[in-house]
FIKOLSE-868367 format. One line per field, with one value per residue (C-alpha): residue number from 0; residue in one letter; x, z, y. Coordinates in pm, whole numbers. Example, Ala and Ser with C-alpha at 12.3 -4.5 7.8 and 13.67 -1.06 7.14 Angstrom:
nr: 0;1
rest: A;S
x: 1230;1367
z: 780;714
y: -450;-106
//
This chain:
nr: 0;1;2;3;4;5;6;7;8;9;10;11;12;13;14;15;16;17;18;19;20;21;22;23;24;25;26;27;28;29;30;31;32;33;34;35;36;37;38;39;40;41;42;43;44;45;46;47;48;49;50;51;52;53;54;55;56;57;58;59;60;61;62;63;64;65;66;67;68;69;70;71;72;73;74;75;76;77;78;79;80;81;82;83;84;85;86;87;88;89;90;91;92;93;94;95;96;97;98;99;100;101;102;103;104;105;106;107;108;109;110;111;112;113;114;115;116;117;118;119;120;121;122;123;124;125;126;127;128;129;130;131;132;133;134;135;136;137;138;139;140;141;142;143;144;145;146;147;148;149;150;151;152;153;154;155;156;157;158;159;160;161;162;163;164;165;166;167;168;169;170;171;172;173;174;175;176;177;178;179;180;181;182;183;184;185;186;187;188;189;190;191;192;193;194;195;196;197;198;199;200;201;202;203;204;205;206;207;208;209;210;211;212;213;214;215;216;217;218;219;220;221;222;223;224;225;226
rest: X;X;X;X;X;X;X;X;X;X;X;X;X;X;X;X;X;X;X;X;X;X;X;X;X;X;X;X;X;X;X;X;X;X;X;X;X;X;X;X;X;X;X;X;X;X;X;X;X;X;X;X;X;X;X;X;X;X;X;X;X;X;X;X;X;X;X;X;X;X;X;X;X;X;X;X;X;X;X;X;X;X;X;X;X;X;X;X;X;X;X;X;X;X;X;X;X;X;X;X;X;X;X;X;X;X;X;X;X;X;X;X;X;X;X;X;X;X;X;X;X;X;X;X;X;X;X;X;X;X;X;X;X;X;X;X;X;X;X;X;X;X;X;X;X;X;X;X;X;X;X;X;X;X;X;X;X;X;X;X;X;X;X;X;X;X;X;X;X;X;X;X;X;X;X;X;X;X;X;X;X;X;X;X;X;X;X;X;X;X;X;X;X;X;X;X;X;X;X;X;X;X;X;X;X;X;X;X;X;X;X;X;X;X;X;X;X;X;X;X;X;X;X;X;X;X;X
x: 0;126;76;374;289;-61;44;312;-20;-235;64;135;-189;-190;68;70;270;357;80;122;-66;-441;-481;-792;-1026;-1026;-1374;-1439;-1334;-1031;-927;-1141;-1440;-1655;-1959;-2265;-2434;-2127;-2071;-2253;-2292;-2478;-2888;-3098;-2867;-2959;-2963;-2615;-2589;-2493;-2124;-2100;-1822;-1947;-1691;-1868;-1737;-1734;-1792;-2068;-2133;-1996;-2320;-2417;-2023;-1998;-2299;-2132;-1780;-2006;-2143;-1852;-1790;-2054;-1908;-1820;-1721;-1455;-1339;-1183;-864;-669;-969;-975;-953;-1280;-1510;-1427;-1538;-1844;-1932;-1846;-2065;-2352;-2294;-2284;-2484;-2211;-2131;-1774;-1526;-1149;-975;-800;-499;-481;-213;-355;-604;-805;-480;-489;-589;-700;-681;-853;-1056;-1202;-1522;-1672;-1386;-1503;-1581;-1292;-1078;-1090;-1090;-768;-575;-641;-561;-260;-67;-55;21;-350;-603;-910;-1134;-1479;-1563;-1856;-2091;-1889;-1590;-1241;-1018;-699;-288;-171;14;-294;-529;-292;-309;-690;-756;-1071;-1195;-1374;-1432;-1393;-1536;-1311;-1494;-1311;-932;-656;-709;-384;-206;-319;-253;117;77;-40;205;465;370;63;223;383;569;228;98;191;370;609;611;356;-14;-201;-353;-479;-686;-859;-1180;-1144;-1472;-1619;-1283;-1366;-1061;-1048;-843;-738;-594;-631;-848;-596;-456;-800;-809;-555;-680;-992;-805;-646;-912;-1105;-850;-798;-1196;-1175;-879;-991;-653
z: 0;-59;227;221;-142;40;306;83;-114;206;418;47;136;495;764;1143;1364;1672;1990;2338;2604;2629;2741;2969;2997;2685;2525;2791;2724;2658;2495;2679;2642;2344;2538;2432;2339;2083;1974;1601;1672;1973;2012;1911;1648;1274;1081;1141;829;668;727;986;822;972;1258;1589;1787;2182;2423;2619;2296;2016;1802;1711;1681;1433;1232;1261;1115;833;745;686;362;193;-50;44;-75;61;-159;94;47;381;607;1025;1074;1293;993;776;1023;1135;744;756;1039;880;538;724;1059;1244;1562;1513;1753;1759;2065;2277;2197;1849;1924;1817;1594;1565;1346;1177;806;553;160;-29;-330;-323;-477;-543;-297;44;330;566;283;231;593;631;355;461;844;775;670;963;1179;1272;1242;1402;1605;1673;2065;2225;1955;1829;1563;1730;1508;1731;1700;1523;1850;2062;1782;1780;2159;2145;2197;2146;2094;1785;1733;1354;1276;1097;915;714;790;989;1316;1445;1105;1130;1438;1348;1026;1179;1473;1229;967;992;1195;1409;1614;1826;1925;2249;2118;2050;2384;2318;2354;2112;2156;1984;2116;1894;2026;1902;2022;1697;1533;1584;1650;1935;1875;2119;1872;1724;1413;1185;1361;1277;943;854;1025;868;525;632;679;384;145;306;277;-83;-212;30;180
y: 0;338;517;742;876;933;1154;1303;1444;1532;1738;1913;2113;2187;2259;2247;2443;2296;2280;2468;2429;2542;2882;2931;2631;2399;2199;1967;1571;1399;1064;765;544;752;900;748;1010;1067;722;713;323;341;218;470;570;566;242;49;-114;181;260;624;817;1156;1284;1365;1673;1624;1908;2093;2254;2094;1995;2357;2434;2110;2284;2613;2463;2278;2596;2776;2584;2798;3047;3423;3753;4006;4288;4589;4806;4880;4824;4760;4408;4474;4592;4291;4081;4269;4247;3860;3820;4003;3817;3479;3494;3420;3498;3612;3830;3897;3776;4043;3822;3979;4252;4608;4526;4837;4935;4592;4655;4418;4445;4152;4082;3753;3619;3248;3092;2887;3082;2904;2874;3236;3307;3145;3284;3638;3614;3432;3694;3857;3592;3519;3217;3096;2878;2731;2732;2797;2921;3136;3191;3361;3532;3515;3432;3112;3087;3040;2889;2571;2587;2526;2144;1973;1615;1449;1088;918;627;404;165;-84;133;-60;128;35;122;433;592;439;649;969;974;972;1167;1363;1680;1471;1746;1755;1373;1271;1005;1265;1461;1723;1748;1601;1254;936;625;391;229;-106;-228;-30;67;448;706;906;1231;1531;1801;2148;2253;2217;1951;1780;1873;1695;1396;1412;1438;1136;919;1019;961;615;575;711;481;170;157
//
């Protein structure tokens, strides 16, 4: 199997840098037994004949954050010459009904200005490109989007379960421990964890957004290839 030609194509369109430590209280739950109420096998669920490839955020509120993040792949529109960080976003928030604020983190950003013309591309795509130039990303949490630093983004942990179906469990946390940002897995001395359920071969995974973004590329790309 070519799993190293794989990942080669998956980190060629992401990168991680490395995890600190939450700041402030992280999403509540950490790598254990899947909660019931998360686990997309459980009774009650929907019919389990048909394979659950969806990932399931944990955390007080992590259902309406999930639909929040799912949202955010609708398309947008940003055209603005050297404007305050804090209009764009009011005008994203408008555009998009989000709730959206800038963390006190972000140094001076009342003198933060943005120039961008984009039309047609992804909302979170889009996002992304235009805060990373100066230094900034964001994060779901709580019902709301945070524009903040990279720095403290990548220190945001939460936990997601993804269910595995047919995928060699144990193969692939091997694979993503060593080379799926692997600066940030426990494994590896930081903070970022992995624990398969084998009962229903479903993935546990403590991480970051991006962090889970490239998981989630990961698994779909093993899902999509049937490796």
């Amino acid at each position: 199997m070519r799993y190293g030609l794989v990942i080669a194509l998956i980190l060629s369109t992401a990168s991680l840098a490395q995890a600190q430590a939450p700041f402030g209280p992280p999403v509540s739950g950490r790598p254990g037994e899947l909660p019931a109420a998360a686990n997309p096998f459980a009774e009650g669920s929907r019919d389990r004949s048909i394979p659950q490839t969806k990932v399931v955020w944990v955390g007080p509120t992590a259902e309406i954050d999930q639909k929040l993040r799912e949202k955010m792949t609708q398309e947008t529109k940003i055209q603005f010459i050297d404007t305050p960080l804090e209009d764009v976003v009011n005008y994203l928030e408008a555009l998009h009904g989000f709730n959206i604020v800038v963390s006190p983190k972000v140094p001076q950003s009342e003198d933060l200005l943005i120039s961008l013309n984009i039309e047609g591309l992804r909302f979170d795509s889009t996002l992304s490109y235009m805060l990373e130039e100066h230094d900034l990303d964001w994060y779901i949490e709580g019902e709301i989007l945070v524009v903040t630093t990279t720095a403290d983004a990548n220190a945001r942990m939460s936990l997601r379960a993804y269910p595995l179906r047919s995928i060699d469990g144990a193969k692939l946390v091997e694979i993503l421990e060593a080379t799926v940002a692997p600066d940030t897995w426990k494994a590896n001395r930081e903070h970022g964890q992995l624990k398969l359920e084998e009962k229903h071969n479903t993935l546990l995974v403590w991480q970051n957004r991006r962090g889970h973004e490239l998981v989630e590329a990961t698994i779909n790309v093993f899902l999509k290839h049937e490796l």
